[in-house]
C-alpha positions as a Markdown table, in Angstrom:
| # | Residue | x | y | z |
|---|---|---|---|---|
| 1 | Unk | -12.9 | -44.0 | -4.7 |
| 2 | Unk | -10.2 | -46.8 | -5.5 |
| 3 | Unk | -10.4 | -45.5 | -9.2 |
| 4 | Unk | -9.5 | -41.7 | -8.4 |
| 5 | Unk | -7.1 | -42.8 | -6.0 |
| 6 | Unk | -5.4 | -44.8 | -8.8 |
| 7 | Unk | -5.7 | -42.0 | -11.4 |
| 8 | Unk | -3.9 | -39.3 | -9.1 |
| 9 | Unk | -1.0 | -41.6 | -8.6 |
| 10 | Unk | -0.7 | -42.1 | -12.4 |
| 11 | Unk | -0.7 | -38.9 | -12.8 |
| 12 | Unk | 1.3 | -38.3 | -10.5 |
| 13 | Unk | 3.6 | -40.8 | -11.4 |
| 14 | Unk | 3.5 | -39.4 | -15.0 |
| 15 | Unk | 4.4 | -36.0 | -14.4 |
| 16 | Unk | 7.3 | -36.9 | -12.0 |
| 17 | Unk | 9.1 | -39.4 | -14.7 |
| 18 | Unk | 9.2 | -36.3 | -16.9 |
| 19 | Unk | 10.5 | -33.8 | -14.3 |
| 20 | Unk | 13.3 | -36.3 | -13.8 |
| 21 | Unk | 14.5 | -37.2 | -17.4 |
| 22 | Unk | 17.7 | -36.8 | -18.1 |
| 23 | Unk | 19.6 | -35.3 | -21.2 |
| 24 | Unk | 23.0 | -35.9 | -22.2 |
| 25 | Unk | 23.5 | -32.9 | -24.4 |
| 26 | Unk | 26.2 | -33.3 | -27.1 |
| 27 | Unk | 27.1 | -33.0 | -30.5 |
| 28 | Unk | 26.9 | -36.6 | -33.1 |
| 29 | Unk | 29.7 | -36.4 | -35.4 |
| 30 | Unk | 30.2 | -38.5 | -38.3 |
| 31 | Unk | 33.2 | -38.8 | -40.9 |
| 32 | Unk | 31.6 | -36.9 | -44.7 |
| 33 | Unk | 28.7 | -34.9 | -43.2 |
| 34 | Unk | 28.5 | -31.2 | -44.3 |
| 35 | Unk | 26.6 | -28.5 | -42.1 |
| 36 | Unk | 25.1 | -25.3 | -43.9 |
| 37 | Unk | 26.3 | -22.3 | -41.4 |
| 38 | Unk | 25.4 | -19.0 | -41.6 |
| 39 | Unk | 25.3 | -16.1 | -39.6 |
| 40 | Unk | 23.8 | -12.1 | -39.8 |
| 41 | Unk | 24.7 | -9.4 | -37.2 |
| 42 | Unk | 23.4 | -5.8 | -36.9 |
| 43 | Unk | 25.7 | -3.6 | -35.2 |
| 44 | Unk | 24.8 | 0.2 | -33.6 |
| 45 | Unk | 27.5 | 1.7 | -32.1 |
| 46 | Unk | 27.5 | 5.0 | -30.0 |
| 47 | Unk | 31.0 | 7.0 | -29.9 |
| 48 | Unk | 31.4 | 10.1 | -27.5 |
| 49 | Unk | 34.7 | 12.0 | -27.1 |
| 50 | Unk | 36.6 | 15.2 | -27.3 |
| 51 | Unk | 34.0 | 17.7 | -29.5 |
| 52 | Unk | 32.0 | 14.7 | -31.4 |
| 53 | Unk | 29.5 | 12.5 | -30.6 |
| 54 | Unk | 28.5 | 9.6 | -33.2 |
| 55 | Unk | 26.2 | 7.3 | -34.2 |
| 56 | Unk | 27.3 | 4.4 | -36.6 |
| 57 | Unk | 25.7 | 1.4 | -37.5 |
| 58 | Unk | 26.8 | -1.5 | -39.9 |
| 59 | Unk | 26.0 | -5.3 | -41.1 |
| 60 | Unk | 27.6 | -8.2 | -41.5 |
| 61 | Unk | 26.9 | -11.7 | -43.0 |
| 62 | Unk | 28.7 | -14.8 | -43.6 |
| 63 | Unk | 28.0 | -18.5 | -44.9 |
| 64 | Unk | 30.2 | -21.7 | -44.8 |
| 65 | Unk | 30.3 | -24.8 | -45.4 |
| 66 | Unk | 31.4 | -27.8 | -42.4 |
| 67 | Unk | 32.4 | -30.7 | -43.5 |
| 68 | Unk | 34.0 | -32.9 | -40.9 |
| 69 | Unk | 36.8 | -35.0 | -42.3 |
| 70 | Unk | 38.2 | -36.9 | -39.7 |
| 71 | Unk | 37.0 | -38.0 | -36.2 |
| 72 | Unk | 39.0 | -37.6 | -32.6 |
| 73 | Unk | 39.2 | -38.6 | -29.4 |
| 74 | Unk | 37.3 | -35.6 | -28.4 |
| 75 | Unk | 35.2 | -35.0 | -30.9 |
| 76 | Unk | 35.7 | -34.0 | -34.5 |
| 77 | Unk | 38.0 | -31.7 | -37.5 |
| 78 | Unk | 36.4 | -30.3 | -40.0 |
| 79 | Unk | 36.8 | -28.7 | -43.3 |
| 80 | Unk | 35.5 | -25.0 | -43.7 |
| 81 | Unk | 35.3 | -22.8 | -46.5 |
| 82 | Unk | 33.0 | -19.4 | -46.5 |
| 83 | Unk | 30.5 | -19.5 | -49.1 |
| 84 | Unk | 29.6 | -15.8 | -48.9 |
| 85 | Unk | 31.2 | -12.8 | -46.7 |
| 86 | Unk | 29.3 | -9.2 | -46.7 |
| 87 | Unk | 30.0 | -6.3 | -44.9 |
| 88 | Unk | 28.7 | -2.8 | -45.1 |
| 89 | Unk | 29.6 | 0.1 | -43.2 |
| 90 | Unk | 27.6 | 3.2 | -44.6 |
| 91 | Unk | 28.8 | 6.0 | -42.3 |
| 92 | Unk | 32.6 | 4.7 | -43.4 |
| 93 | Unk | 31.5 | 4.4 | -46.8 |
| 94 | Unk | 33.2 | 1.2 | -47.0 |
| 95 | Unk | 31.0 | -2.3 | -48.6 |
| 96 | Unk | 32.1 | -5.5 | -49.2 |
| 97 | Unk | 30.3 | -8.1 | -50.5 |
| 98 | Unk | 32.0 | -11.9 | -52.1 |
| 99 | Unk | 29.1 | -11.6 | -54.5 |
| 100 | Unk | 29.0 | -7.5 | -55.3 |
| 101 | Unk | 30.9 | -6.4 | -58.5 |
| 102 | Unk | 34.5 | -6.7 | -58.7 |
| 103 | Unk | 35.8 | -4.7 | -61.6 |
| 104 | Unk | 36.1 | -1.7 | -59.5 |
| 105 | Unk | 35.8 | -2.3 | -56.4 |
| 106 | Unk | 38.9 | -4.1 | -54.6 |
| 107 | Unk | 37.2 | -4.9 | -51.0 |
| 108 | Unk | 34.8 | -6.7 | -53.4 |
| 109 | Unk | 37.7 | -9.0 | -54.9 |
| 110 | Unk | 39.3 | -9.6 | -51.8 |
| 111 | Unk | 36.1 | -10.5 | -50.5 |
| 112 | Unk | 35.6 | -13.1 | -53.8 |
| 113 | Unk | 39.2 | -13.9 | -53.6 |
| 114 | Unk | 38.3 | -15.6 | -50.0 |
| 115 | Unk | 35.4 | -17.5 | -51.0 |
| 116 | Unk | 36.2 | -21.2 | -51.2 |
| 117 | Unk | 39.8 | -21.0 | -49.1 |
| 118 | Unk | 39.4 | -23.6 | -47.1 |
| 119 | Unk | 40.9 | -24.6 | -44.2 |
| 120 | Unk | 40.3 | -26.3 | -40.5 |
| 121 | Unk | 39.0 | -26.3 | -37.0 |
| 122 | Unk | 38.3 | -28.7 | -34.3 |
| 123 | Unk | 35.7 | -29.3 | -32.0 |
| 124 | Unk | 35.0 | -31.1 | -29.2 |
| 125 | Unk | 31.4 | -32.9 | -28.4 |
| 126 | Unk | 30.6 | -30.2 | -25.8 |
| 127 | Unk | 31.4 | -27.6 | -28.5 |
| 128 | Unk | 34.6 | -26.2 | -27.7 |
| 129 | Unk | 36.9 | -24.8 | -30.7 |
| 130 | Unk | 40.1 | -26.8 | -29.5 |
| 131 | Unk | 42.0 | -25.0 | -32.7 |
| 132 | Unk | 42.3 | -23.4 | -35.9 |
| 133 | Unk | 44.5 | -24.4 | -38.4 |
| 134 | Unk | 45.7 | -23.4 | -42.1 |
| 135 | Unk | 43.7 | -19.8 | -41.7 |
| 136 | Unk | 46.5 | -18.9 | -44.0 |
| 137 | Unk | 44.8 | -20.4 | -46.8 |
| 138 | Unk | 42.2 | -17.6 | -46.7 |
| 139 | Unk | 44.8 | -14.8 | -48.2 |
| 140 | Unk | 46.2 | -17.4 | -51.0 |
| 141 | Unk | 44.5 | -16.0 | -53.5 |
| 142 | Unk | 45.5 | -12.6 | -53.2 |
| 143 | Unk | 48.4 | -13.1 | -55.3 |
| 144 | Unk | 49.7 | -11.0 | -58.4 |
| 145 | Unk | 49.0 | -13.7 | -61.0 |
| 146 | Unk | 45.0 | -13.3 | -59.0 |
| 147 | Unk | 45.4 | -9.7 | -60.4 |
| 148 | Unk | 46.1 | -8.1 | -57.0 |
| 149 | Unk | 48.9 | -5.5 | -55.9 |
| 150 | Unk | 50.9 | -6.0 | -52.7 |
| 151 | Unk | 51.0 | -1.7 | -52.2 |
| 152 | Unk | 46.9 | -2.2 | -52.5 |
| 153 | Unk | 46.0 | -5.3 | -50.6 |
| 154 | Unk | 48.5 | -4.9 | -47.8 |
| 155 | Unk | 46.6 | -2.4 | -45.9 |
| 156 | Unk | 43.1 | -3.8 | -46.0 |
| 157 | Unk | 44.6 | -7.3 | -45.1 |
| 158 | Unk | 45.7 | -6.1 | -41.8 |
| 159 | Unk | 42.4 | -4.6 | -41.4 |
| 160 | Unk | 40.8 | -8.1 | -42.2 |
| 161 | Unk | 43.0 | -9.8 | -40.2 |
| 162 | Unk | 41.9 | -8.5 | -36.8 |
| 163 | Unk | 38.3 | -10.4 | -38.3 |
| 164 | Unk | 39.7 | -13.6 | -39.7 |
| 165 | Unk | 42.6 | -14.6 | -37.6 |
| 166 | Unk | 42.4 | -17.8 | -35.8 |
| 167 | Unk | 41.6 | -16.2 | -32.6 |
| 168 | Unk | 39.0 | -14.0 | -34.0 |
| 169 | Unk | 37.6 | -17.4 | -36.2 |
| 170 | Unk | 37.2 | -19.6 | -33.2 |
| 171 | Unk | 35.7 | -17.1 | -31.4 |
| 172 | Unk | 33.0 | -16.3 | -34.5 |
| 173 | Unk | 32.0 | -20.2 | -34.2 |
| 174 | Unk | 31.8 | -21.0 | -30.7 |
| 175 | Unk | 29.3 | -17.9 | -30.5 |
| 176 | Unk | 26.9 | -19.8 | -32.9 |
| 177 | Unk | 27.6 | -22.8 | -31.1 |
| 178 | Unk | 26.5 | -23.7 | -27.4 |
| 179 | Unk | 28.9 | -25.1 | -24.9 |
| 180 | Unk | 27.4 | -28.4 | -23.2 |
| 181 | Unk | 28.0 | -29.6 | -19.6 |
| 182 | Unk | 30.1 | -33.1 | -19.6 |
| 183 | Unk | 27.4 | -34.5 | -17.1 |
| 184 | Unk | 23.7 | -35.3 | -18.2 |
| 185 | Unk | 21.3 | -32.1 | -17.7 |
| 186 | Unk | 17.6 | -31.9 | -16.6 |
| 187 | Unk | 14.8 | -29.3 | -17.8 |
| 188 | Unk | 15.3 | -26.3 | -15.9 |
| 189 | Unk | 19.0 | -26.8 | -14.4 |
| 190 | Unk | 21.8 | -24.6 | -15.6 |
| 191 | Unk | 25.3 | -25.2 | -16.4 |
| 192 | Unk | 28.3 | -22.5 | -16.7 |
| 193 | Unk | 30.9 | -22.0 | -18.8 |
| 194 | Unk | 33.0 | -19.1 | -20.8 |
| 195 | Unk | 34.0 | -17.8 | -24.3 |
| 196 | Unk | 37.3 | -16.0 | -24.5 |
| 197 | Unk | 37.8 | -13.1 | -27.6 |
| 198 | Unk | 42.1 | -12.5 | -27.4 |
| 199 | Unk | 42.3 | -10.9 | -30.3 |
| 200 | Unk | 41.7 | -7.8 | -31.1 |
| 201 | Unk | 39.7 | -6.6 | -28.4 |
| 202 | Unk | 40.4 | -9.3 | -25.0 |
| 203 | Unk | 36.7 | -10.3 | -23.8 |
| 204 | Unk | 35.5 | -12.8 | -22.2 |
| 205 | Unk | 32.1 | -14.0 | -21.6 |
| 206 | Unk | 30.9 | -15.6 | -18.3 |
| 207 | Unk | 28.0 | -17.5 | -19.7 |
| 208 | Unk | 25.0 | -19.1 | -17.6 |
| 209 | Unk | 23.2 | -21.7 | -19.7 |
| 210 | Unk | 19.9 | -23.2 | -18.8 |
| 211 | Unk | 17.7 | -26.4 | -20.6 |
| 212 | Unk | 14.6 | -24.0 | -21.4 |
| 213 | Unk | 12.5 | -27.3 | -22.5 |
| 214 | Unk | 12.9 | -30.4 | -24.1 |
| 215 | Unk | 10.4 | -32.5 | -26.2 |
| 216 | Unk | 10.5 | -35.4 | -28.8 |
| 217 | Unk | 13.8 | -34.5 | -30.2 |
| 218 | Unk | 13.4 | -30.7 | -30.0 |
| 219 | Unk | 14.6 | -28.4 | -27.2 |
| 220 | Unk | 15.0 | -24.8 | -26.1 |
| 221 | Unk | 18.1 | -23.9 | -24.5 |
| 222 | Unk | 18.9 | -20.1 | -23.1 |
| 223 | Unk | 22.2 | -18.7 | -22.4 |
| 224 | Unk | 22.7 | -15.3 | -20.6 |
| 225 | Unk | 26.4 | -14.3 | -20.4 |
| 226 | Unk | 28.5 | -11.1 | -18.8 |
| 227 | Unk | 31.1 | -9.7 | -20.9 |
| 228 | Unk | 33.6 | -8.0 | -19.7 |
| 229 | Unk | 37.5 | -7.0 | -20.6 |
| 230 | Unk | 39.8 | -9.4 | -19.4 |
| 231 | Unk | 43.1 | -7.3 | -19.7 |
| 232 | Unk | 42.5 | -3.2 | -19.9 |
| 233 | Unk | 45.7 | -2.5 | -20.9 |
| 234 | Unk | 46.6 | -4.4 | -23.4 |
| 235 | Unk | 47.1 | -2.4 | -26.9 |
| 236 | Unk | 45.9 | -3.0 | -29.7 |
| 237 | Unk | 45.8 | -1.9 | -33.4 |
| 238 | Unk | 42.4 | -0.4 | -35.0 |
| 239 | Unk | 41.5 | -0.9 | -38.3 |
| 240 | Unk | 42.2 | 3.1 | -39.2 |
| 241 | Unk | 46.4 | 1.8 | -38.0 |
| 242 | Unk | 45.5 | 3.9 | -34.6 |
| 243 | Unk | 46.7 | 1.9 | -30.9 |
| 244 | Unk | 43.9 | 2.2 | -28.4 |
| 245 | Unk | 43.6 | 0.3 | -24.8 |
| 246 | Unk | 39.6 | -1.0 | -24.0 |
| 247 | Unk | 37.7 | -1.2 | -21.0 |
| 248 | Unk | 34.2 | -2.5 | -21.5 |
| 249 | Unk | 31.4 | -4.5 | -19.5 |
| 250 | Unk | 27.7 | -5.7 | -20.9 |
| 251 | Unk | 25.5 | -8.7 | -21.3 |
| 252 | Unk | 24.3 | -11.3 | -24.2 |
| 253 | Unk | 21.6 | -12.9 | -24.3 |
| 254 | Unk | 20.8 | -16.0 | -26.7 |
| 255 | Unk | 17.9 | -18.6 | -27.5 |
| 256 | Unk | 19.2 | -21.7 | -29.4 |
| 257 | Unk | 16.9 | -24.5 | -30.7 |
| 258 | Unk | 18.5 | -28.1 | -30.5 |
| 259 | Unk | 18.4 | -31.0 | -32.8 |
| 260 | Unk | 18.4 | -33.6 | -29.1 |
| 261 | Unk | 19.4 | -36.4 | -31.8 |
| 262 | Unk | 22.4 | -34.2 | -33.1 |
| 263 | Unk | 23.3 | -31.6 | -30.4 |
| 264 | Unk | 23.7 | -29.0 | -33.2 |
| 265 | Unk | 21.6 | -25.7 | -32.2 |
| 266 | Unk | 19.4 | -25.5 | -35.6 |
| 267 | Unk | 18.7 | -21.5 | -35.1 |
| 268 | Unk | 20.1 | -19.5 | -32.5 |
| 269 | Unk | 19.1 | -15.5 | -31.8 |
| 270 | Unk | 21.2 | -13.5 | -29.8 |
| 271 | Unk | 21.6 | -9.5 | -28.6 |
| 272 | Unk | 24.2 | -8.2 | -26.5 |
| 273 | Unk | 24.7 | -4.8 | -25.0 |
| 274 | Unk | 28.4 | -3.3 | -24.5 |
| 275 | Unk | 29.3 | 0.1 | -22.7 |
| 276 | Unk | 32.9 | 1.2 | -21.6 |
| 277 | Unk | 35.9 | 3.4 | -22.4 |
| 278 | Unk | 38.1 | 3.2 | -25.4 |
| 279 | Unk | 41.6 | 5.1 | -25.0 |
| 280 | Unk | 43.3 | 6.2 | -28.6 |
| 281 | Unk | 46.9 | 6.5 | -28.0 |
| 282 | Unk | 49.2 | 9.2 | -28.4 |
| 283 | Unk | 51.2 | 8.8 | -31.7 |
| 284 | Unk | 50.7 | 10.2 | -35.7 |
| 285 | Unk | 47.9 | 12.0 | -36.3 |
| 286 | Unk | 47.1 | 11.8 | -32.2 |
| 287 | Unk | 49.2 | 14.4 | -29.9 |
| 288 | Unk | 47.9 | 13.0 | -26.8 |
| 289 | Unk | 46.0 | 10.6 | -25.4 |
| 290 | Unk | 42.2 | 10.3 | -26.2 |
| 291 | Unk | 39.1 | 8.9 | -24.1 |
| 292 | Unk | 36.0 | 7.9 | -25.9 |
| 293 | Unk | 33.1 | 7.0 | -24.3 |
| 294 | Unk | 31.5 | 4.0 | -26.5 |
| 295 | Unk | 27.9 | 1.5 | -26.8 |
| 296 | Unk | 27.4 | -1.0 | -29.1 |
| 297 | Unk | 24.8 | -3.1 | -29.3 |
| 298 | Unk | 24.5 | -6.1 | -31.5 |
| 299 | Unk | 21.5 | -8.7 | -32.7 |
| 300 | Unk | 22.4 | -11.7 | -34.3 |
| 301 | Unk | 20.8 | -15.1 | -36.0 |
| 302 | Unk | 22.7 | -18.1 | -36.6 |
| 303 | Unk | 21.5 | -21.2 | -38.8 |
| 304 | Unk | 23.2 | -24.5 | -39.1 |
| 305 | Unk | 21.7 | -27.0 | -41.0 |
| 306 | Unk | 22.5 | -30.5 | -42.2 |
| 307 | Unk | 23.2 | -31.1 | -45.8 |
């Protein structure tokens, strides 16, 4: 009797030292390490408006290299230079790929002409972009002596701006990254935070984290976010050069799986559902205002991994 008495407070005692463990979840930084980042979206987007109704769906890829070169108070800077960028749009006929062909096709050079810019961000141990600096860097080989003609590039450069601004940048790495509380976590407690998009389109995610599991040095965290538009009328400039005002709502979800020793999320899935209005202004080609009905719906897959 003594014996199984003795047993079910061992066990006991066994299972409630693990229920209370405590993580302090946080990224390691140290001064020459280099991180393998890459990331692949699938986009389907659903456009209703005045005598249409389309369907158009697209891809986009991108690799870099981190390499953090000096340490903060907060955390760390880092070096960053895309490795490979790759877009395709087939209903818009448009592809651009860093490693396609580049004698006759220019989104292709651009593309190439990008590769190995580098330039700098900053993060913080509980993964916040603080800033992005010397973005300009990425257009510095789009110069004359590069081959390239100011009348040809200007246009797609605004265009690509809207994707690689620092804004838009800092917003593309925090969503492969996950945004730790500042106190220590248990398995099965959530934390909250928020992403912010200001440019082009203003969104902000509301996102509700939770420790999933943790084992060893391996564990499962789960975000589930709300998105919605943070400012429906501000304006801003479409690809095409057309002004339109947004109002959308949704939801992402994402599983991450953490190095515990590093903090860095090793592969990360996401999808996330948007539905709303988008308003084409009056002006050129547009005699009046324009309401379109739009869904998109996106799947990602992040990687990072340590050279």
């Amino acid at each position: 009797m003594k014996k199984i008495v003795f047993l079910s407070a061992l066990i006991c005692f066994f299972f409630s030292a693990n229920a209370q463990k405590e993580y302090k979840l946080q990224y390691s930084f140290k001064k020459g390490d280099t991180y393998e980042w890459s990331q692949s979206a699938s986009v389907k987007q659903h456009l209703v408006g005045p005598g249409f109704d389309q369907n158009n769906e697209s891809t986009v890829k991108a690799n870099a290299l981190l390499k953090i070169v000096e340490l903060t108070a907060k955390g760390a800077k880092f070096e960053i230079e895309y490795t490979k960028l790759y877009t395709n749009v087939p209903q818009a006929n448009m592809l651009m790929d860093s490693d396609g062909d580049t004698t006759k096709n220019l989104p292709n050079k651009i593309m190439q002409a990008m590769k190995g810019r580098k330039f700098n961000f900053s993060l913080t141990k509980e993964g916040t972009v603080e800033s992005v600096e010397n973005d300009e860097n990425l257009w510095s080989g789009l110069t004359v002596a590069n081959g390239f003609k100011e009348a040809q590039v200007a246009p797609m450069k605004q265009a690509l701006e809207n994707s690689f601004g620092k804004n838009s940048i800092k917003a593309s790495l925090e969503t492969a990254m996950i945004k730790y509380p500042e106190n220590k976590i248990k398995v099965g407690l959530t934390w909250n935070n928020k992403n912010e998009i200001g440019s082009p389109i203003p969104l902000k995610t509301e996102n509700v984290w939770t420790l999933e599991s943790a084992e060893d040095l391996a564990a499962v965290v789960v975000g589930d976010g709300q998105i919605a538009t943070t400012d429906t009328t501000k304006v801003i400039t479409l690809p095409q050069g057309f002004k339109a005002t947004t109002n959308f709502k949704g939801r992402r979800v994402v599983k991450s799986h953490v190095n515990l020793a590093s903090g860095w999320p090793e592969t990360s899935k996401a999808y996330a559902e948007q539905k709303g209005v988008m308003v084409l202004l009056a002006g050129g080609q547009i005699p009046e205002d324009m309401k379109m009905q739009m869904e998109l719906s996106t799947e990602s897959e992040y990687t990072i991994k340590k050279k």
